[in-house]
C-alpha positions as CSV (number, residue, x, y, z in Angstrom):
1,X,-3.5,18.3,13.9
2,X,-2.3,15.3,14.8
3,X,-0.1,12.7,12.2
4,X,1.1,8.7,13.0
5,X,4.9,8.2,11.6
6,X,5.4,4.8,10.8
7,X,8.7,5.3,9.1
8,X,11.3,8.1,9.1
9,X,10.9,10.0,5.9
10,X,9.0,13.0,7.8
11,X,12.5,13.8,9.6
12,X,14.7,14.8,6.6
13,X,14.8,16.0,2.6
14,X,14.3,12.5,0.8
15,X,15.1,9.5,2.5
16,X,12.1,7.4,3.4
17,X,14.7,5.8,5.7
18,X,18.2,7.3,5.7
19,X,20.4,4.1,6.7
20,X,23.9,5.3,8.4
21,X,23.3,8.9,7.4
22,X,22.9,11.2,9.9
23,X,23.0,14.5,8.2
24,X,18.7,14.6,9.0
25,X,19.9,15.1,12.5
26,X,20.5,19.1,11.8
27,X,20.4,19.6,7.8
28,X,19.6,17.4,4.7
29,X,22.1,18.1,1.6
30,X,24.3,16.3,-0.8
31,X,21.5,13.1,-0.3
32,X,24.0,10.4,-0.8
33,X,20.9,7.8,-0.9
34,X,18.9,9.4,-4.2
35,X,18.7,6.0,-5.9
36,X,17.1,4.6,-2.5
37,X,13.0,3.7,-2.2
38,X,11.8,6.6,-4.1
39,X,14.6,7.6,-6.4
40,X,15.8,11.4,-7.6
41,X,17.6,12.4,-10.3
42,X,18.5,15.6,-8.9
43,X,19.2,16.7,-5.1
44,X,15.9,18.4,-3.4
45,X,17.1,17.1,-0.3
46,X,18.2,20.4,1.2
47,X,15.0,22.5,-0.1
48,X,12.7,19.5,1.2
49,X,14.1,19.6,4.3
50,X,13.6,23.3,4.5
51,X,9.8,22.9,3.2
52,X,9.5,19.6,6.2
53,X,10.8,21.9,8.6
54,X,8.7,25.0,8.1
55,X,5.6,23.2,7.5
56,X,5.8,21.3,11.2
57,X,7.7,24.4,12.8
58,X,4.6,26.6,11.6
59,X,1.9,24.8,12.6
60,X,0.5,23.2,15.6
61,X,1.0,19.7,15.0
62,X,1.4,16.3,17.1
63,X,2.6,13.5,16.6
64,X,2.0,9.9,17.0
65,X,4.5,6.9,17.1
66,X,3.9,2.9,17.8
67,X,7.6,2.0,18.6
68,X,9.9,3.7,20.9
69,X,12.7,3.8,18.2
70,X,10.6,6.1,16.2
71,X,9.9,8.3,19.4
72,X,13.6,8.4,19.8
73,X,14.7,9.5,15.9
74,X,11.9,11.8,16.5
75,X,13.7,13.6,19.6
76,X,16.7,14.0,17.8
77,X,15.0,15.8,14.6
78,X,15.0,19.9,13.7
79,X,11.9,19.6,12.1
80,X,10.3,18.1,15.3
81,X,11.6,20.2,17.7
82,X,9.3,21.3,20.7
83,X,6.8,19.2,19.4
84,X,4.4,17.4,21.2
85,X,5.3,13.1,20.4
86,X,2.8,10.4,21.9
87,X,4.4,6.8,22.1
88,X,0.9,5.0,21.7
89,X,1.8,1.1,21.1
90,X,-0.4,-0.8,18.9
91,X,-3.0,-2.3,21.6
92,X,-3.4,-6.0,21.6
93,X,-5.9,-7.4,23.4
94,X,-3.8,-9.8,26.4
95,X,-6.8,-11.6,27.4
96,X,-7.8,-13.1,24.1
97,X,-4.0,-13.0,22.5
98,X,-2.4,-15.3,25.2
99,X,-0.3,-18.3,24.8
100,X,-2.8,-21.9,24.3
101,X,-2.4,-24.2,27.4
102,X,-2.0,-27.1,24.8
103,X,0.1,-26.1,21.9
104,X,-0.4,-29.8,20.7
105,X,-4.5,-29.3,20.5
106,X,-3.9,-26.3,17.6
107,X,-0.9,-27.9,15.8
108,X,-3.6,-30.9,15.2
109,X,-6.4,-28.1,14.4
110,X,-3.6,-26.6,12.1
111,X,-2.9,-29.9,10.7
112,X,1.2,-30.0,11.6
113,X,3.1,-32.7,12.8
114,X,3.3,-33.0,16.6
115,X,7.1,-33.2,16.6
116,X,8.2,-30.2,14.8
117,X,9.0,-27.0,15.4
118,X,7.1,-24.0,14.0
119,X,8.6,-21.0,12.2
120,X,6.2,-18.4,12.4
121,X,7.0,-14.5,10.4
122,X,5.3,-12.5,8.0
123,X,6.4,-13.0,4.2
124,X,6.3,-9.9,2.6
125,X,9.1,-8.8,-0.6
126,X,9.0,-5.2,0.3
127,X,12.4,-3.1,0.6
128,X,12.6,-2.8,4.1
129,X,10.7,-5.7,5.4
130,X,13.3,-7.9,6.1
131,X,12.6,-10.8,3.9
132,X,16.2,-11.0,2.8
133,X,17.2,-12.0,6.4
134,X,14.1,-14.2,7.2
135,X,15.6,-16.3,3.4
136,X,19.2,-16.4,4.8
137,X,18.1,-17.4,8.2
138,X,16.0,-20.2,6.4
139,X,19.6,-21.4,4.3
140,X,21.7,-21.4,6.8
141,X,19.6,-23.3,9.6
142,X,22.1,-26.7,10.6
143,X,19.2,-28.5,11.4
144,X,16.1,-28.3,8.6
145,X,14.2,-31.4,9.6
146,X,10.5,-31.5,11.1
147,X,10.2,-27.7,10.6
148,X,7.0,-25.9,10.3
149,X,7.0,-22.5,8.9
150,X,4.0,-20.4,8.9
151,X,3.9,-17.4,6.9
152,X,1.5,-14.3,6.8
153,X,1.0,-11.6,4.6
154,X,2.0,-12.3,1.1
155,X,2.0,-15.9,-0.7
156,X,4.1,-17.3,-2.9
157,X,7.2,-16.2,-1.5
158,X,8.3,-19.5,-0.1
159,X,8.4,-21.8,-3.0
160,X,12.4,-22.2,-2.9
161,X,11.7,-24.1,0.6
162,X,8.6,-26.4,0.0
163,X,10.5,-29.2,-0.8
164,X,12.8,-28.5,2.6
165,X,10.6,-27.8,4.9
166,X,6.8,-28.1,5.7
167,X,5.3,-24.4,4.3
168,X,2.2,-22.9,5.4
169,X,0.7,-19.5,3.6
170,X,-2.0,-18.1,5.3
171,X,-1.9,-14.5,3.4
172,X,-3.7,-12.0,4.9
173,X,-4.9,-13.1,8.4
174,X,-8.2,-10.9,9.0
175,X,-10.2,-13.3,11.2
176,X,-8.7,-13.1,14.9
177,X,-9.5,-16.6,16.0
178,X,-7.1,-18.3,12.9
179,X,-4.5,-15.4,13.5
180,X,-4.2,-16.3,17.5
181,X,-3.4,-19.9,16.6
């Protein structure tokens, strides 16, 4: 059997990600995060761990992770021990995705002025998606003139910055040709 782990939960008792905690490093208890993503009203975290724990220990199971940081938390985890982990990165195809000789020619197709400066990230109001810093970054920039930003993934999240800088929502980005623009 094999399983992808995008985010940590699989390597303690509750915590989908366990912040500056490290009891998942030998033994889940006393969760001090149970109000975090998820929330408990009573403490499983040891019993969970257990079930984790025995569950991957027992059975022959590999695992699958896009970003070295997971392959290193998964390393330092009991319930992954002598476990077979693949660092697999999500593939990207280098000869189509490759910077444009004339970054002018698509900032006309794209309809933005020549002279500014493009802010490109994905928008998207989840937990642990960083939104929160991409907002602050926006606030605190010295310099907010002839700014483009460009956001995927989730519209409507920009509206506190249309009137500061120029804002382009593209949502969901499923055709390739728009997205490497």
């Amino acid at each position: 059997m094999v399983i992808t782990l995008h985010d940590p939960f699989f390597l303690g008792g509750h915590c989908v990600h366990h912040f500056d905690c490290d009891k998942w490093q030998t033994h889940c208890q006393e969760c001090p995060y149970l109000e975090a993503l998820f929330p408990i009203e009573r403490d499983y975290s040891a019993l969970n761990f257990e079930l984790k724990m025995n569950a991957i220990q027992n059975s022959n199971i590999s695992c699958i992770v896009s970003s070295k940081w997971m392959e290193e938390k998964l390393k330092k985890s009991p319930i992954w021990k002598n476990k077979k982990v693949y660092f697999v990165p999500f593939g990207l195809d280098h000869e189509f995705f490759k910077p444009a000789k004339n970054k002018n020619d698509i900032k006309k197709e794209l309809d933005i002025n020549l002279n500014n400066k493009v802010i490109m990230f994905r928008a998207d109001s989840g937990d642990f998606k960083g939104f929160d810093i991409i907002k602050n970054t926006l606030d605190v920039l010295k310099d907010k003139k002839n700014i483009t930003i460009i956001a995927v993934g989730d519209n409507g999240l920009l509206e506190d910055y249309k009137d500061i800088f120029e804002v382009k929502e593209y949502g969901w980005v499923k055709v390739d040709n728009l997205l490497l623009k």
